[in-house]
C-alpha positions, 0 to 999 in steps of 0.5 A: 852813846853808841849809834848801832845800825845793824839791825832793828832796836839795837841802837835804843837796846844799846842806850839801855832802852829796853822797852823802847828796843822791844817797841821799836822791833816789833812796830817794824815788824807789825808796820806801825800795827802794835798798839792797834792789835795788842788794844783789839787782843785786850779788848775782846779777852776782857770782854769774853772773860767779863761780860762788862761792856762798862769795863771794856769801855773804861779801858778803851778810854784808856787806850784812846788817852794813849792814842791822843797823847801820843806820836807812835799810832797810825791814823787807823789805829784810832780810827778803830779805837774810836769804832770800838769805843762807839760799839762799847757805848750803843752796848752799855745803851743797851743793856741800861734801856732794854734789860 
């Protein structure tokens, strides 16, 4: 294996981890904030293309499996994966008792 530290993502882009060279290069960029921008992207495109809180509220669990299971995410990230998922929630309450 080669251990190449000139620049960000080289070294996992080198082993053959392309993923894993993209991921690492644009959390450096991001400071930690990728999975939070790409999950609040997602979230507000499905919900202007669909108009489903219930799906917005499936995929946000979804995110949040990743947030628990994983290492990679910033405290804040699931601090807004969970206020996003509260939002989603009070928003199906809604629409089932009020409409």
């Amino acid at each position: 294996m080669i251990n190449a530290t000139n620049a960000t993502g080289w070294s996992e882009l080198y082993n053959g981890q392309t993923v894993l060279a993209a991921f690492t290069l644009f959390d450096t960029a991001l400071q930690g904030w990728t999975i939070g921008i790409l999950f609040v992207l997602f979230e507000i495109m499905l919900l202007i293309k669909t108009r489903n809180p219930a799906a917005a509220f499936m995929t946000s669990l979804m995110f949040a499996v990743l947030y628990f299971g994983s290492v990679l995410l910033k405290p804040q990230v699931g601090a807004i994966m969970i206020l996003v998922i509260v939002i989603e929630l009070a928003a199906i309450l809604y629409v089932v008792l009020f409409k």
